[in-house]
C-alpha positions as CSV (number, residue, x, y, z in Angstrom):
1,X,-19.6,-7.0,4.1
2,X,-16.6,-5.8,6.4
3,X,-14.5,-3.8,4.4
4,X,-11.3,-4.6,6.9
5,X,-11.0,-8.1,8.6
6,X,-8.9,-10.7,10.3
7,X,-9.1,-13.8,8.3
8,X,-7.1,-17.0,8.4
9,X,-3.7,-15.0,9.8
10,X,-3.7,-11.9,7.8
11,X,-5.8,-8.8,7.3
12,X,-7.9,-8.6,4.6
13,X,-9.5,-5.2,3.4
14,X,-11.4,-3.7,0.3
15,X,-8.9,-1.7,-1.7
16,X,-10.7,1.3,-1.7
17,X,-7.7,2.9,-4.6
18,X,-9.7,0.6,-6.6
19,X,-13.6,1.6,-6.3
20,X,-15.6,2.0,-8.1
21,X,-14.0,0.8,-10.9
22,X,-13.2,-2.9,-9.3
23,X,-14.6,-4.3,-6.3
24,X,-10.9,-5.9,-5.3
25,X,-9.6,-7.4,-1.5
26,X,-6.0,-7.2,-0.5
27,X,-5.1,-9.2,1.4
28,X,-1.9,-8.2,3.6
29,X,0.4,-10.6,5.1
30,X,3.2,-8.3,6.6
31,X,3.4,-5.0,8.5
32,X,5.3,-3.0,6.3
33,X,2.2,-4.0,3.5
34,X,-0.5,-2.7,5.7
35,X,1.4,0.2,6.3
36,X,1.6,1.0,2.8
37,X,-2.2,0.1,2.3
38,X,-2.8,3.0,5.3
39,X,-0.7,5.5,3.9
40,X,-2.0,5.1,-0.1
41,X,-5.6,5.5,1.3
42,X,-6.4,1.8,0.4
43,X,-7.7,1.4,3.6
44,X,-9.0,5.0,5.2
45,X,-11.6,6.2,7.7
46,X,-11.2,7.1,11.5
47,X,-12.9,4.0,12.8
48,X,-11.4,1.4,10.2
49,X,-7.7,3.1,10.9
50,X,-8.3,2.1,14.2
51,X,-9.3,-1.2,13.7
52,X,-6.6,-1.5,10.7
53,X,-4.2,-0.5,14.1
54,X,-5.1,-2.9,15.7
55,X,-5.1,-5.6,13.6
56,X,-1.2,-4.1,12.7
57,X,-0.2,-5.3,16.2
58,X,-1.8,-8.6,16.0
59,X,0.2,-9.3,12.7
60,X,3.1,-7.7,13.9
61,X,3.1,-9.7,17.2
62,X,2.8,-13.4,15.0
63,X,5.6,-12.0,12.7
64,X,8.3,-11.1,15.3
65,X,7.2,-13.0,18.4
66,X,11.1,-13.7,19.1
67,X,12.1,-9.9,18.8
68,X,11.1,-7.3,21.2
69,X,13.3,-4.7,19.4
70,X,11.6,-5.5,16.2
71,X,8.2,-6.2,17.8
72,X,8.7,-2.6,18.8
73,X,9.9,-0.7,15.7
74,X,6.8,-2.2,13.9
75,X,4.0,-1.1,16.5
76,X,5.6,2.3,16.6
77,X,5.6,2.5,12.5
78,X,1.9,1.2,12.7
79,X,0.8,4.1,15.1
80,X,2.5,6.7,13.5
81,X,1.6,5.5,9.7
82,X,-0.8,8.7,9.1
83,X,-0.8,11.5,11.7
84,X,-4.0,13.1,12.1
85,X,-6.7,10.6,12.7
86,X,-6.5,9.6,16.6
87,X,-8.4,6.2,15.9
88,X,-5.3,4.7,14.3
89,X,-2.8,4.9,17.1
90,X,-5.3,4.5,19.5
91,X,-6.3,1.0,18.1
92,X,-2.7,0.2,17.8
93,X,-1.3,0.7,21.3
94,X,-4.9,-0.8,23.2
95,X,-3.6,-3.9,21.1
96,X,0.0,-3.3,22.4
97,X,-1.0,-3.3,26.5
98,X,-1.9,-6.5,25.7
99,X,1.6,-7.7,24.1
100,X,3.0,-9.3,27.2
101,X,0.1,-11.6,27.2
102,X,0.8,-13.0,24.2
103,X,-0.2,-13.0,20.2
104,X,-3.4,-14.5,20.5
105,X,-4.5,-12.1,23.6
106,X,-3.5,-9.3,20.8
107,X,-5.7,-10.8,18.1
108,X,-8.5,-11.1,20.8
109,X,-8.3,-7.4,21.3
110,X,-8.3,-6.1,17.9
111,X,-11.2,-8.3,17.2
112,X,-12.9,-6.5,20.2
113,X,-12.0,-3.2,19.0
114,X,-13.3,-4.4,15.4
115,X,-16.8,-5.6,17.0
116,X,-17.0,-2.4,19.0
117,X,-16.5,-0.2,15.9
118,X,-20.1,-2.0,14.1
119,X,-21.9,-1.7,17.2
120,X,-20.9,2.4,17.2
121,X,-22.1,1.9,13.7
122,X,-25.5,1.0,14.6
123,X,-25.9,3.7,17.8
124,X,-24.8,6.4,15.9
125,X,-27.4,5.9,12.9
126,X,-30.3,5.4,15.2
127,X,-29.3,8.4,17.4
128,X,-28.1,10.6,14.4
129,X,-31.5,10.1,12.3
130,X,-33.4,11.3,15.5
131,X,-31.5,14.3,15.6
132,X,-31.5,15.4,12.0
133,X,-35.6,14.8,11.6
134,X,-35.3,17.0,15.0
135,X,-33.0,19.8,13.7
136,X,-34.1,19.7,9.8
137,X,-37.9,18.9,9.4
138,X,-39.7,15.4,8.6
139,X,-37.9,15.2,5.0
140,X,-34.5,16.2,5.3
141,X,-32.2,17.1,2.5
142,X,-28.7,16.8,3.5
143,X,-25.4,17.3,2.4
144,X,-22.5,15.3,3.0
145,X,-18.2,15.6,3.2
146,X,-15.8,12.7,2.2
147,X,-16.6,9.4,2.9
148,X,-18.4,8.2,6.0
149,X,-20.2,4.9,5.5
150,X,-18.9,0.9,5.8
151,X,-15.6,1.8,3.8
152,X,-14.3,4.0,6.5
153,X,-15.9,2.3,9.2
154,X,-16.0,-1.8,9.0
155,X,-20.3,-1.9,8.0
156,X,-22.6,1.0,7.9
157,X,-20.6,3.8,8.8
158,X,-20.8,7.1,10.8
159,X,-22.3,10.2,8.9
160,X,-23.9,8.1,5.8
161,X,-25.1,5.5,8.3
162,X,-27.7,8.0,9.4
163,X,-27.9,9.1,5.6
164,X,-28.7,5.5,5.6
165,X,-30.9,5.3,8.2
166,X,-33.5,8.2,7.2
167,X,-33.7,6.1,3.7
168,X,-34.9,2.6,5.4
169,X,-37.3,5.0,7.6
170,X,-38.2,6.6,4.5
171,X,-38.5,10.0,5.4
172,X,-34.8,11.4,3.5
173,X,-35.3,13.7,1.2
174,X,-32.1,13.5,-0.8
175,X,-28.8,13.6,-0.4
176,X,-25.8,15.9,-1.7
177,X,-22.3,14.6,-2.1
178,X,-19.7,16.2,-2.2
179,X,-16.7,15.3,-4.3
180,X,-14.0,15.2,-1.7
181,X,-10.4,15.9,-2.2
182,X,-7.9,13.8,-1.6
183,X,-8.7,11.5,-4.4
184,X,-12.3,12.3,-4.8
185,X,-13.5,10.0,-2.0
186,X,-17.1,11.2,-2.0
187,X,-17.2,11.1,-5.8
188,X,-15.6,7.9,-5.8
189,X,-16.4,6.4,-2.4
190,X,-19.8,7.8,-0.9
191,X,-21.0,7.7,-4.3
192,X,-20.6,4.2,-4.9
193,X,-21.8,3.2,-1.5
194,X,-24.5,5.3,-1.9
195,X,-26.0,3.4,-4.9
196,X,-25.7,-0.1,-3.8
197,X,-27.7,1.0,-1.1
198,X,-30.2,2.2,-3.7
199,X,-30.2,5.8,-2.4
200,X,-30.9,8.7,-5.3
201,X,-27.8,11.5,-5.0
202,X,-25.7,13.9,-6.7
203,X,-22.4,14.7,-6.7
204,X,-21.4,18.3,-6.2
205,X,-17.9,19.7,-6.7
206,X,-16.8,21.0,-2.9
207,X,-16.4,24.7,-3.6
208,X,-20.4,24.2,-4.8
209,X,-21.6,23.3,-1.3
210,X,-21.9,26.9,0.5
211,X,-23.5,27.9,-2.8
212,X,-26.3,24.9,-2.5
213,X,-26.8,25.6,1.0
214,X,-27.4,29.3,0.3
215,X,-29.7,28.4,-2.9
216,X,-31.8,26.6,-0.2
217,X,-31.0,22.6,-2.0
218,X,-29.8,21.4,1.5
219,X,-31.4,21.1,4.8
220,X,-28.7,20.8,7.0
221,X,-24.9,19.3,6.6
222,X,-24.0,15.9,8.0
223,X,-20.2,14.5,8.5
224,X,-18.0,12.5,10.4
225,X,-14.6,13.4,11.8
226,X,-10.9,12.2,12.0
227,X,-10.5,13.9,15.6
228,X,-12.6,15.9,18.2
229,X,-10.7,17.6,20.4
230,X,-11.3,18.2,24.4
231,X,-12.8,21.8,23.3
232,X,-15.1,20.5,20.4
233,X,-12.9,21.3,17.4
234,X,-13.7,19.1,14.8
235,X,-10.8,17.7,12.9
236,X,-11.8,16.1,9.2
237,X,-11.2,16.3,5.3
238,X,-10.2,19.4,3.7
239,X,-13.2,21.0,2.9
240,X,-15.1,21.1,6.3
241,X,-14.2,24.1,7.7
242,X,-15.9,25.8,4.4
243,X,-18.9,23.6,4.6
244,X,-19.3,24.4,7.9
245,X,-18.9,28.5,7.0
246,X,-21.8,27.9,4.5
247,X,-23.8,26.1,7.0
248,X,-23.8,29.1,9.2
249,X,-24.4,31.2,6.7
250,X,-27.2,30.1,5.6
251,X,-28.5,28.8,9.3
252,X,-28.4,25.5,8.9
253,X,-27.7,23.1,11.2
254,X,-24.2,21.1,11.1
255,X,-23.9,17.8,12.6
256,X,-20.8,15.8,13.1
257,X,-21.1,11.8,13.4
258,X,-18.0,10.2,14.9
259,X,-17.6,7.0,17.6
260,X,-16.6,8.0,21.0
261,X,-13.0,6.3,19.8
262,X,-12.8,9.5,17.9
263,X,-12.7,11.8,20.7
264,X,-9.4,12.8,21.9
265,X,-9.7,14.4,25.5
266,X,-6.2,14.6,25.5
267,X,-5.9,17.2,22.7
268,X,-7.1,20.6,23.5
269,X,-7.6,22.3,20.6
270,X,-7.5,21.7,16.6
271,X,-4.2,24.1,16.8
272,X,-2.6,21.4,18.5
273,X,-3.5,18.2,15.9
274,X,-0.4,17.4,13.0
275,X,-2.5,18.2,9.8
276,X,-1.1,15.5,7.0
277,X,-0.1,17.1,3.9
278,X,-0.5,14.7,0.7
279,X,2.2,16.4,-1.6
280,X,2.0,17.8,-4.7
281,X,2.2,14.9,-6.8
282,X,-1.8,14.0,-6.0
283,X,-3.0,17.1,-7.6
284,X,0.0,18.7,-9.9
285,X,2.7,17.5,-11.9
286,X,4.3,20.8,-13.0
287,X,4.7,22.9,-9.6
288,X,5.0,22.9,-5.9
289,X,1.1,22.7,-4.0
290,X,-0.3,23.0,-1.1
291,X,-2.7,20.2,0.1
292,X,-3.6,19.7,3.1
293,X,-5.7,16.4,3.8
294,X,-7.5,17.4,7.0
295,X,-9.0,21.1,8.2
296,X,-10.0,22.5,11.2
297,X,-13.4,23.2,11.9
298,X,-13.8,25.6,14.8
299,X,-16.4,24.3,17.8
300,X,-18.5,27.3,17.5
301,X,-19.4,26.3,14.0
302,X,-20.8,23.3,15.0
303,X,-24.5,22.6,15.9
304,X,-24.1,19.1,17.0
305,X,-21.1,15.7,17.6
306,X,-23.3,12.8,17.7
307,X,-21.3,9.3,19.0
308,X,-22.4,6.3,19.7
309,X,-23.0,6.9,23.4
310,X,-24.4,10.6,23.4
311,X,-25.3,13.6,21.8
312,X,-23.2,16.9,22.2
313,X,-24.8,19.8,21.8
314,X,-22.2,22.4,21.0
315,X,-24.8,25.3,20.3
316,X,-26.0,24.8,24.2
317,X,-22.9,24.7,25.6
318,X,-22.1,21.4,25.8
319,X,-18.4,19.9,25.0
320,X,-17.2,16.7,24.6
């Protein structure tokens, strides 16, 4: 199923505050309601922010056709609803240049963009399995960050598309979750989409992953990414950067799975990306905390960004 649509004048999405408890669909009818569904994480993921962007202006454009100033206000709140992804602002202003053509020229667009982000789907996991049997072995044992599969990216995903794709070929040899804070996305998220897919996995606690990586459990680390930046600096969930320490450590490789829609050319550097902090309130009710939702992972700790058009291979030299 699409876990984000268009249907019959509103945008409809899989509440994903809900899994895996309840399978429920919101369906949201006005901008300021998707805007909340972006920023409580009901509807989260690079590419499906940028499709959930998208789809913003379309609504937006039906709901104040006869108000430019208000038209305005609401694409500008859409775009800067969460800060760190690129694929949400992106979406939202190539839906905007088409504005002065008119609501249903914007509803065209954001369907494009929508239809663009399944096919990336389907290139990335074809591509991405080729390079992990390459890099790991036949059989490869992988560990995996946050949440990277339909949920975050309208059908299949990024990252745990390929997960998915070794299981169809029948040649993955398990698969490592991590738990994933904010809100225990890979616990709660990538677990859940892991087993209706039928795939065997456990669920690790993040601080556990270097450790398994050094025990020799994983074969190499596969993720996705909120933002690649012009120099290869990989922008994701808290909890990369360390991942990605482990992975060197231990000399294994670490891939990053992410459409071309994720790389941001105009950013030079992860120093120069806003990092969202969530607030205390998501992980203590008794003091002040720090909790960041993103982290930095430097270029040079990546073996590998695989999109939907190419394969960057950082370790050769390559960049984005």
């Amino acid at each position: 199923m699409r876990t984000i649509d268009w249907v019959d004048g509103a945008v409809e999405i899989i509440d994903q505050t809900a899994l895996p408890g309840e399978l429920r669909i919101l369906r949201l009818e006005t901008v300021p309601g998707l805007i909340a569904a972006i920023q409580s994480l009901a509807v989260r993921g690079a590419p499906a922010l940028g499709v959930a962007g998208a789809f913003g202006v379309a609504l937006a454009a039906r709901l104040h056709a006869g108000d430019p100033d208000e038209l305005a206000t609401a694409v500008d709140r859409i775009e800067h609803a969460r800060p760190t992804a690129v694929n949400l602002a992106r979406g939202a202003r190539r839906a905007a240049a088409l504005l002065p053509r008119g609501a249903d020229a914007v509803l065209a667009e954001a369907c494009a963009i929508r239809d663009e982000e399944v096919a990336a789907s389907e290139a990335m996991a074809a591509r991405g399995a080729d390079l992990l049997v390459e890099l790991c072995g036949a059989r490869p044992r992988l560990l995996t960050h946050c949440n990277t599969g339909g949920l975050a990216a309208v059908v299949l995903g990024t990252a745990l598309g390929v997960v998915r794709e070794l299981h169809e070929r029948h040649v993955l040899g398990g698969v490592i979750a991590s738990e994933t804070r904010p809100l225990l996305q890979g616990a709660r998220l990538t677990s859940w989409e892991l087993s209706r897919w039928g795939i065997e996995h456990r669920v690790a606690v993040d601080s556990a992953g270097p450790f398994l990586m050094a025990r020799g459990e994983v074969d190499g680390v596969v993720l996705g990414a909120d933002r690649i930046c012009a120099n290869g600096d990989v922008v994701n969930k808290i909890g990369t950067y360390a991942h990605a320490l482990g992975a060197r450590r231990a000399g294994l490789p670490f891939v990053v799975v992410a459409p071309e829609s994720t790389v941001d050319l105009e950013t030079p550097d992860g120093a120069a990306v806003p990092i969202e902090d969530r607030g205390a309130a998501e992980i203590t009710a008794w003091s002040a905390a720090a909790n960041p939702a993103f982290d930095i992972t430097p270029h040079d700790l990546v073996t590998a960004i695989v999109t939907d058009r190419r394969v960057i291979r950082l370790d050769r030299g390559d960049r984005p």
